[in-house]
C-alpha positions as CSV (number, residue, x, y, z in Angstrom):
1,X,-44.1,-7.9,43.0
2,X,-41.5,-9.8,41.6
3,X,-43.5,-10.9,38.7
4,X,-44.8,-7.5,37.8
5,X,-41.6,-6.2,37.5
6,X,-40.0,-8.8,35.1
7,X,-43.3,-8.3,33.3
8,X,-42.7,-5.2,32.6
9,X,-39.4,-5.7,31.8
10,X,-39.9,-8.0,29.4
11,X,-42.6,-5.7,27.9
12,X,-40.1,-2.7,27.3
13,X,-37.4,-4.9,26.0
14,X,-40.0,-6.5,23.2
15,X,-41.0,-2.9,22.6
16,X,-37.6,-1.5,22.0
17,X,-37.2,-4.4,19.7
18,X,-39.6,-3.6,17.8
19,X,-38.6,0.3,17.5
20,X,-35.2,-0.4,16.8
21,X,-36.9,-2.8,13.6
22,X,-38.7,0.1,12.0
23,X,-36.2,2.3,12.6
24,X,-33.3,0.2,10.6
25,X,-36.3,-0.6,8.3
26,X,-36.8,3.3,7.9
27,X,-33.3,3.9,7.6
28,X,-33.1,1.1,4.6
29,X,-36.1,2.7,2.9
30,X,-34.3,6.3,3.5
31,X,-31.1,5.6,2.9
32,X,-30.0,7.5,-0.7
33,X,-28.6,5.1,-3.4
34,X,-25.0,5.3,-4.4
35,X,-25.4,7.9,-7.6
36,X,-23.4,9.8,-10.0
37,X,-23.2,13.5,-9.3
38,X,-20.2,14.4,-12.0
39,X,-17.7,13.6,-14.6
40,X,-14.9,14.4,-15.7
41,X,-14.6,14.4,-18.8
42,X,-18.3,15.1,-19.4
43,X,-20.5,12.7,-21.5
44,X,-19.8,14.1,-25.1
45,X,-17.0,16.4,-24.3
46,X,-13.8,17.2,-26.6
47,X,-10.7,18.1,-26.6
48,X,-9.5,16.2,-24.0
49,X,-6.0,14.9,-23.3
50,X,-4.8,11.7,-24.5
51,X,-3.5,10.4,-20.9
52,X,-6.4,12.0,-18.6
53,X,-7.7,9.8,-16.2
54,X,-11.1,9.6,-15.8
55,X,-13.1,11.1,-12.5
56,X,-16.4,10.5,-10.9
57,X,-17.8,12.2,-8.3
58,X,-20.9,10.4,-6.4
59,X,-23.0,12.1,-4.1
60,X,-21.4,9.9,-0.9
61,X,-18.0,8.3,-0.4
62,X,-17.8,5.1,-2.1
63,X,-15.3,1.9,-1.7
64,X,-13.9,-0.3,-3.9
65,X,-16.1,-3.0,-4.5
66,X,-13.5,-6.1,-5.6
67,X,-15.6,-7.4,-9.0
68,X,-16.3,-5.6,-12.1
69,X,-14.6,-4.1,-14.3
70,X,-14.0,-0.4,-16.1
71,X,-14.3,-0.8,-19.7
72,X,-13.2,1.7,-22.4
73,X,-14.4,0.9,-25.8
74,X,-13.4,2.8,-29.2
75,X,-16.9,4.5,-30.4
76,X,-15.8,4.0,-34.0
77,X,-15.9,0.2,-34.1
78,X,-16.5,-0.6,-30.7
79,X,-13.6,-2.5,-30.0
80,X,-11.8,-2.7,-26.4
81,X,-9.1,-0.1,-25.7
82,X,-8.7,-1.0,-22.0
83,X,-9.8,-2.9,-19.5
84,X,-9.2,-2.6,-15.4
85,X,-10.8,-5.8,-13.6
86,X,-11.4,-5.4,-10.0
87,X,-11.0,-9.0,-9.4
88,X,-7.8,-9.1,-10.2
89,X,-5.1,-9.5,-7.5
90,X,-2.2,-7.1,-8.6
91,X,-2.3,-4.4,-11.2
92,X,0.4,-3.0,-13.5
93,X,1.0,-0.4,-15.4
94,X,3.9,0.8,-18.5
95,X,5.9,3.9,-16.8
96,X,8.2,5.7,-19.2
97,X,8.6,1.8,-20.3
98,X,9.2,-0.1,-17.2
99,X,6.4,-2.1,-15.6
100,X,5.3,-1.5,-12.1
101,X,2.6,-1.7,-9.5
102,X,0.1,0.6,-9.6
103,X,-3.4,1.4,-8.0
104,X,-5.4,1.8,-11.1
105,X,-8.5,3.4,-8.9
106,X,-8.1,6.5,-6.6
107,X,-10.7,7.7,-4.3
108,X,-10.7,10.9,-2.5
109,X,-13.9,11.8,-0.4
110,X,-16.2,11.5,-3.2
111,X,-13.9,11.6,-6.4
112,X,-13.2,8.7,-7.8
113,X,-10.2,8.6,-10.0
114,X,-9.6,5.5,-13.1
115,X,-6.3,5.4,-14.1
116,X,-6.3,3.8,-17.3
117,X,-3.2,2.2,-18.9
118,X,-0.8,3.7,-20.7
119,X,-0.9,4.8,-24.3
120,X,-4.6,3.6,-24.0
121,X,-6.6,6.6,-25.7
122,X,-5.2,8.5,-28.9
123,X,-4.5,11.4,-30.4
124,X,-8.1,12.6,-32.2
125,X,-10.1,9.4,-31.3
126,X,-13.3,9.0,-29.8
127,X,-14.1,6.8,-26.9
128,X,-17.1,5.2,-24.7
129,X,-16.5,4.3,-21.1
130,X,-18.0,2.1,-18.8
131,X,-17.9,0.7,-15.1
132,X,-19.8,-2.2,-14.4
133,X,-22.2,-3.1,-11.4
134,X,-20.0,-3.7,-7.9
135,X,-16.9,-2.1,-9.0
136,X,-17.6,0.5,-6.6
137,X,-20.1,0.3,-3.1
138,X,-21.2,2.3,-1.3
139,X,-20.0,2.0,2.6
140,X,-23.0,0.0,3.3
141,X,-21.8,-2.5,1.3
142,X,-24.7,-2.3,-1.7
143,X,-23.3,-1.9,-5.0
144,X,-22.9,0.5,-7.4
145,X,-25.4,0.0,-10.4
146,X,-22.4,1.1,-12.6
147,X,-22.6,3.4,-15.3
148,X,-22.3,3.3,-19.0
149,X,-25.6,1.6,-20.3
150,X,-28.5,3.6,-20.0
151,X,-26.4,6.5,-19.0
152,X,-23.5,6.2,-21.8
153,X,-20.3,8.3,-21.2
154,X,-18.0,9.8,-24.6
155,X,-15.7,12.2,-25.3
156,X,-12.8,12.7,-28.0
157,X,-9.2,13.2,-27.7
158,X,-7.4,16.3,-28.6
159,X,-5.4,16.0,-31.8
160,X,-1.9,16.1,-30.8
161,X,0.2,19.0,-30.0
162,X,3.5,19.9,-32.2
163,X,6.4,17.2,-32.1
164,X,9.5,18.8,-31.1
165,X,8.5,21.6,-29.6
166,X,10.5,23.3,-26.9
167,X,7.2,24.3,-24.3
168,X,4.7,21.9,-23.2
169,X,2.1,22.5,-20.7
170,X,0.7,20.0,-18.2
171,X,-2.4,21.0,-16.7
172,X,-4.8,18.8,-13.9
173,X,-7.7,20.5,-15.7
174,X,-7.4,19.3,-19.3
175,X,-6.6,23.2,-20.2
176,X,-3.3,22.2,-21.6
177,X,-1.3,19.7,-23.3
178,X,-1.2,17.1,-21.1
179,X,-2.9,15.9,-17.7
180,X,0.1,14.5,-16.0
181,X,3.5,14.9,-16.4
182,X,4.3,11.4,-17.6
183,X,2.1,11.8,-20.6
184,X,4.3,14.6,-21.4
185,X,7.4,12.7,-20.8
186,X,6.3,9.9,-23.0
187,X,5.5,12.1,-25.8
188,X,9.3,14.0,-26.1
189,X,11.6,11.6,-27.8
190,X,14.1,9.0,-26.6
191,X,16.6,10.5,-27.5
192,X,15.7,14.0,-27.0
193,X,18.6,16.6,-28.1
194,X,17.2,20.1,-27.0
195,X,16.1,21.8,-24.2
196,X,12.3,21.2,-23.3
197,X,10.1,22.8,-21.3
198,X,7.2,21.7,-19.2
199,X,5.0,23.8,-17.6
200,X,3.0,22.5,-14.4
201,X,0.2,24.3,-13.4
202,X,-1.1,24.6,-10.2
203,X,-3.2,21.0,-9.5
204,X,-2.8,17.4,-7.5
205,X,-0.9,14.9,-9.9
206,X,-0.7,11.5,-8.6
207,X,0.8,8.9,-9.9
208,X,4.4,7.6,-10.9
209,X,6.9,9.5,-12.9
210,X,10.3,7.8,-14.9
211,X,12.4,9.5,-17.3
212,X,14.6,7.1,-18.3
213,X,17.9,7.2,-20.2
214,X,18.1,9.4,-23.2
215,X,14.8,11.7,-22.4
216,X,17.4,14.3,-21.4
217,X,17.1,18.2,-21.4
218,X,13.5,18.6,-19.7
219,X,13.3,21.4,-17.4
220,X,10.0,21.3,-15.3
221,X,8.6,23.7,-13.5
222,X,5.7,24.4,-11.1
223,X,3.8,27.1,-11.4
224,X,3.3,27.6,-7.6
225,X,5.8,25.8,-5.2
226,X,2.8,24.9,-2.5
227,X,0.6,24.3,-5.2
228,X,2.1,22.1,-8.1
229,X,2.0,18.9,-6.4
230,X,3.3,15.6,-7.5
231,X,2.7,13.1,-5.1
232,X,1.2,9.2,-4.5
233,X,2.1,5.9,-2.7
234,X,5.8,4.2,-3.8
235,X,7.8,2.3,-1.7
236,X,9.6,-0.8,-1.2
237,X,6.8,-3.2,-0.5
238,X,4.9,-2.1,-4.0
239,X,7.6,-2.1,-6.0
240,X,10.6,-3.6,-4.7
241,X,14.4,-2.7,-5.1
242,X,16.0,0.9,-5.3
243,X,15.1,1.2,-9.3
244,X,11.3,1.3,-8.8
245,X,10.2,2.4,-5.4
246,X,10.5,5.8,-6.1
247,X,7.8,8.3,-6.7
248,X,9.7,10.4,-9.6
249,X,12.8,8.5,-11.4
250,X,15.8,10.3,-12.7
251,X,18.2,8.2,-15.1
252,X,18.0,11.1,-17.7
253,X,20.4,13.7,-17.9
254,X,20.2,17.5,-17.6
255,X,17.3,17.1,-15.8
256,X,15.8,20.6,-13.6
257,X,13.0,20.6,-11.6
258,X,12.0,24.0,-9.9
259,X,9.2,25.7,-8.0
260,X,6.7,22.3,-6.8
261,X,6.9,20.1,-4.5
262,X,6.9,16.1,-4.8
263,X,5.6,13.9,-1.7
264,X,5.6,10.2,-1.7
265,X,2.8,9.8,0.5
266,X,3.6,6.1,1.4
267,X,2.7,6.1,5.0
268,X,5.1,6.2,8.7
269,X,7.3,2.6,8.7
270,X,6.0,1.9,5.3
271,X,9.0,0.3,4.1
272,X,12.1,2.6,1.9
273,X,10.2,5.5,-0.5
274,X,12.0,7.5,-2.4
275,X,10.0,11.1,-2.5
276,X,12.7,11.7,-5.5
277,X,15.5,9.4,-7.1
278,X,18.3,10.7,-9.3
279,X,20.7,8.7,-11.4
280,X,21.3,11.6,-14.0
281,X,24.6,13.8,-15.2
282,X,24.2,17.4,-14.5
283,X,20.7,17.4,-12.5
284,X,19.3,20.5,-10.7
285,X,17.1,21.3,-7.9
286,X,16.0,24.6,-7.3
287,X,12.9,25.9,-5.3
288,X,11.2,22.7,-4.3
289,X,9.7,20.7,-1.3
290,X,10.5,16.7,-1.3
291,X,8.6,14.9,1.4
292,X,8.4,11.4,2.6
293,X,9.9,9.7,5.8
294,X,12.8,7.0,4.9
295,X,15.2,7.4,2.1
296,X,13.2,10.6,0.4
297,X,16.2,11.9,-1.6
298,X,18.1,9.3,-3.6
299,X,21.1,11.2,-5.5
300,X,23.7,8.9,-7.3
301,X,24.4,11.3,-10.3
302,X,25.7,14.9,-10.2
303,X,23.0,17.0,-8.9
304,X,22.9,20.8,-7.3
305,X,20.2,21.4,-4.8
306,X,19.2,25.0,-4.0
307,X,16.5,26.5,-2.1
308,X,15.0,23.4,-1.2
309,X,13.2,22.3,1.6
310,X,13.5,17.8,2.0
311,X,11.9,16.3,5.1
312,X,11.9,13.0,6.5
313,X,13.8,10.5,9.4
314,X,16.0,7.0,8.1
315,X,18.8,8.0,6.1
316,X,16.3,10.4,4.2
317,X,19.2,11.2,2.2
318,X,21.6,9.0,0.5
319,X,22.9,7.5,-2.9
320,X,26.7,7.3,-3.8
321,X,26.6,10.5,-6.3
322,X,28.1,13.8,-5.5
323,X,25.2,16.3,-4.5
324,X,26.1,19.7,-3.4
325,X,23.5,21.3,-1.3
326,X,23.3,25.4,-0.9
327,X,21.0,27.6,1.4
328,X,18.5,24.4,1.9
329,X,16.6,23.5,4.9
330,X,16.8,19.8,6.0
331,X,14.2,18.8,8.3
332,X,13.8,15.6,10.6
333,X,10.2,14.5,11.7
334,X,11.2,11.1,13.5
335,X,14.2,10.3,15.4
336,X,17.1,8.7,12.8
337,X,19.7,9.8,10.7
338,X,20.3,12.5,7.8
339,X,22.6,11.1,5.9
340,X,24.1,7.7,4.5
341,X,26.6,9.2,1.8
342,X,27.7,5.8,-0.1
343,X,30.7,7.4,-1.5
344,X,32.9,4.9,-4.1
345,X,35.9,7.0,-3.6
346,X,36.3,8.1,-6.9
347,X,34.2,11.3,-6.0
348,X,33.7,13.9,-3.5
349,X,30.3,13.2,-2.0
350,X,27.9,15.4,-0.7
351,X,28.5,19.1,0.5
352,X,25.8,21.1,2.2
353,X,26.3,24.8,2.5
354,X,24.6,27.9,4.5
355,X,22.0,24.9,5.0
356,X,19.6,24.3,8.0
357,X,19.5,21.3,9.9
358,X,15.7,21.4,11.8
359,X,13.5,18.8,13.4
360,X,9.8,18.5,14.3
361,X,8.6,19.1,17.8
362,X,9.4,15.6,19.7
363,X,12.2,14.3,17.7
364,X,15.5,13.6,20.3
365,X,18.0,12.2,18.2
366,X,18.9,12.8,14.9
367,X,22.7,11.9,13.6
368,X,24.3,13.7,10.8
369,X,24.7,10.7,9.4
370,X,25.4,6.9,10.0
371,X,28.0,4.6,7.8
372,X,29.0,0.9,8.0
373,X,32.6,2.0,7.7
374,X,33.9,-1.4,6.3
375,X,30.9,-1.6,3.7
376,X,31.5,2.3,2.7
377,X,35.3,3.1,3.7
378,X,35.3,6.3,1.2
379,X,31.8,7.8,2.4
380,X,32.1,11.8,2.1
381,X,30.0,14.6,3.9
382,X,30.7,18.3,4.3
383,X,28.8,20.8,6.3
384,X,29.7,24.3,5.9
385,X,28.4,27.2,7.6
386,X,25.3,24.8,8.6
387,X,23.3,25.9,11.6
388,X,22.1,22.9,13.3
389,X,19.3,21.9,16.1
390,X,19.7,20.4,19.5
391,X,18.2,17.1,18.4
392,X,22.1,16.4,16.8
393,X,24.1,14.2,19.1
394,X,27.2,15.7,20.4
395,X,28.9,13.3,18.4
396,X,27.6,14.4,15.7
397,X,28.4,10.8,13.4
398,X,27.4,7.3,13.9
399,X,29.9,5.2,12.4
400,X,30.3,1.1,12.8
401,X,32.6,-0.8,12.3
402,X,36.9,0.0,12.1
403,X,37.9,1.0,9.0
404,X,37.8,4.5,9.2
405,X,40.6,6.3,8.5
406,X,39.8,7.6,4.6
407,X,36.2,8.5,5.7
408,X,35.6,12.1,4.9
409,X,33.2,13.7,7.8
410,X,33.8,17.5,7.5
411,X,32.7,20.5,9.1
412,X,33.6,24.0,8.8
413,X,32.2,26.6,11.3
414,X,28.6,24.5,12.3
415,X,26.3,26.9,14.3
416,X,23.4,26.1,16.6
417,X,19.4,27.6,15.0
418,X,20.5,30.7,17.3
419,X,23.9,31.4,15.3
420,X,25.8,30.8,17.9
421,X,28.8,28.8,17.2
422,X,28.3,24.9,18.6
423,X,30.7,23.4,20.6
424,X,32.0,20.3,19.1
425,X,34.2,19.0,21.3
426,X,32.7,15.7,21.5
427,X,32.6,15.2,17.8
428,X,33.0,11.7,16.5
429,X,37.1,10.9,16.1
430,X,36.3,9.5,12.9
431,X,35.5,13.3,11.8
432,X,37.3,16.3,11.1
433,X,36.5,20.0,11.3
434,X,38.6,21.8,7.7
435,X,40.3,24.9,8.1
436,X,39.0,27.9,5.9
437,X,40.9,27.3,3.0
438,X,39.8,23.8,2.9
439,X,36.5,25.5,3.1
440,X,36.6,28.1,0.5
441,X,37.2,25.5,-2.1
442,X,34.2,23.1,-1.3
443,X,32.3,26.3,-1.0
444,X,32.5,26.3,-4.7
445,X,30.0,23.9,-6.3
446,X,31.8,24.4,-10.1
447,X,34.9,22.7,-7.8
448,X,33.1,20.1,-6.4
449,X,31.5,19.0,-9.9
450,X,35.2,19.4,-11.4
451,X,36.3,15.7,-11.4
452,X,34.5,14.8,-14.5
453,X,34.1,17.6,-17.2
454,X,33.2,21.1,-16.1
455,X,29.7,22.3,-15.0
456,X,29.3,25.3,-12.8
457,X,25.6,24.9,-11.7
458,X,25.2,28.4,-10.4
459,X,25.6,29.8,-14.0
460,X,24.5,27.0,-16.3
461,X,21.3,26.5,-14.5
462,X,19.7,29.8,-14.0
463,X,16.0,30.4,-14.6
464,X,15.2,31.1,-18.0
465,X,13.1,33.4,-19.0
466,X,12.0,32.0,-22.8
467,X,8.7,30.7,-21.9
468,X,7.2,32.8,-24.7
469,X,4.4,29.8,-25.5
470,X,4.4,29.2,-22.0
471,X,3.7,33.2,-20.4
472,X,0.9,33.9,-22.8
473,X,-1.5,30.8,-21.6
474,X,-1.0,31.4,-17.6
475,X,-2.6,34.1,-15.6
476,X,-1.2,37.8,-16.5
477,X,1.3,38.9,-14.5
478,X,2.4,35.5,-13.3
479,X,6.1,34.6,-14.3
480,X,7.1,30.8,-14.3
């Protein structure tokens, strides 16, 4: 009886074997081959901007193979432009002239994204591109074939749009001047003297931005806040140190930004990254979202910040400049600290008025800010007329160390979510709540800007309505 059984045991089992053989058999036979469904540009195509990256789009999610290389060729002569090798163990690229880490090859579902080099195609040139076999793989693990022999892939560069201009357009799609808003930057000049506007349409821009010193006077803005999106992975492990972990770098001045939103998309505990970093004179913020989780606002210059919403959770804003913050929502989404003000005390520091302190559902403790008070004796915050959540300790301020006494931790009539006024009572000694006359003058931002030159932000950086280039290429009826 025994016997029988394990006999026919051993009968199903050698049966099932051999099923499961033609099925995986099947399944190799059936399985579709990693294919091209789209580019972008298309094979042939003109008019195209000088810094657009180049997309694919296969018919299945692909992976990055680690060999091969993406070749771009000049169709004239046939001589290399670029090359991207996928062997290779780093990858940098020229941003606004300082060299950093960079992933040269997106992929998003389907799309894959090559991120040439910069300054690699030209005004009016043609080009021929081509990605070799096992670039790319399909998730399988077979490779690519690649693309560009059989199958060739052109297109030509636009000729270049009017130096000096005072409206530029940057647009995902090709449709205006530029594909990303560092290929715009790059093209207004060092020393630029003149207001300059850029115009960002609605469209995902990844991808690292630096204006550095001397590319002064651009004004930027989205054309939907929600929908002109600058975004991508910086931090402290790509590119190390404070100057180039950022996502978008500030060391220009009269710089304005309005109406997008900018998320460094560096991932929870992924080491310092900077959504935003601003080292320039005379900066505004107006109508914009900055997102990331630790240290996504950097301000060390003068900069006025209104209407904005910034999230995050480690010191998620800080810098030694003086930043005055008005009718702003300032959201937690871990447990940490708001603030670490860096004050030198030759400055006030930063002043945050009719803002809202919020958290995300979960998140216990949030400080209004932490200082090492022997490190940063003169560090300066001032919340006036803030409403604030639960998640803020009674205390209110986390402050080490004993040196205290010239610290400058100010509040002026703080209110719970509900507008009720909060009882502060147990507020750190090291803090102080200013009487209304005290409050009235830091309520002033042309007062709190007033200790080098004079600049009344609230006047001098109203939205201006001279977009005449700019209004008669976006949809009718929508204003900048």
């Amino acid at each position: 009886m025994r016997i029988n059984a394990a006999k026919e045991k051993m009968k199903f089992g050698q049966g099932t074997v051999i099923k499961l053989i033609l099925f995986l058999a099947l399944a190799s036979v059936c399985r579709a081959e990693l294919s091209i469904i789209d580019q972008w540009p298309a094979n042939g195509a003109t008019n195209v901007c000088a810094d657009a990256p180049l997309r694919v789009t296969f018919n299945q999610m692909p992976v990055l193979g680690g060999k091969g290389r993406v070749l771009v060729y000049h169709l004239a002569d046939g001589k290399l432009a670029d090359v991207i090798d996928l062997g290779a163990a780093a990858f940098t690229n020229n941003v606004g002239g300082r060299l950093l880490h960079y992933h040269p090859i997106g992929i998003d579902g389907n799309v894959v994204s090559l991120r040439l080099h910069a300054h690699t195609l030209a005004f009016g040139e043609s080009y021929r591109a081509q990605i070799e076999p096992g670039a790319l793989k399909d998730t399988a693990g077979n490779d690519f074939k690649g693309l560009g022999g059989d199958a060739p892939w052109t297109f030509t560069i636009k000729n270049s749009p009017a130096k000096g201009a005072a409206n530029y357009i940057v647009a995902a799609d090709g449709s205006g001047d530029f594909c990303t808003m560092q290929g715009a930057v790059d093209f207004i000049p060092d020393d630029n003297m003149q207001t300059v506007r850029v115009f960002l349409r609605n469209g995902a821009y990844d991808g690292m931005i630096y204006l550095q010193p001397g590319k002064d006077h651009i004004h930027l803005t989205g054309e939907d806040r929600n929908k002109a999106v600058l975004s991508g992975v910086n931090n402290d492990l790509f590119n190390p140190s404070r100057m180039g972990r950022a996502l978008v770098s500030i060391d220009a001045d009269d710089f304005v930004a309005e109406n997008l939103t900018i998320h460094n998309t560096t991932p929870y505990h992924g080491s310092q990254a900077e959504a935003l970093r601003v080292n320039g004179d005379k900066c505004v913020l107006r109508n914009c979202d900055f997102l990331s989780f630790q240290d996504t606002l950097l301000l060390s210059g003068r900069v006025y910040v209104t209407n904005c919403y910034v999230e995050g959770d480690v010191d998620f804003i800080w810098g030694q400049g003086v930043a005055f913050f008005e009718n702003c929502e300032i959201k937690a989404v871990h447990d940490g600290y708001y603030l670490q003000s860096r004050s030198p005390g030759t400055h006030p520091g930063y002043v945050f008025l009719n803002c809202k302190l919020t958290a995300a559902p979960g998140v216990n403790k949030c400080w209004l800010a932490r200082i090492d008070s022997d490190r940063f004796p003169h560090s300066q915050a001032a919340f006036i007329h803030c409403s604030m959540g639960p998640h803020i300790p009674p205390a209110g301020w986390q402050v080490t160390d004993t040196n205290q006494t010239q610290l400058g931790f100010l509040e002026y009539q703080s209110t719970g979510l509900d507008a009720q006024p909060l009882d502060i009572r147990q507020r750190h000694p090291a803090s102080r709540q200013i009487s209304g006359e005290e409050a009235a003058a830091m309520s002033d931002p042309a007062q709190v800007f007033s200790f080098e030159n004079n600049w009344n932000p609230r006047t001098a950086s109203a939205t201006s309505n001279a977009y005449s280039r700019i209004a008669g290429q976006i949809a009718p009826g929508r204003s900048p």
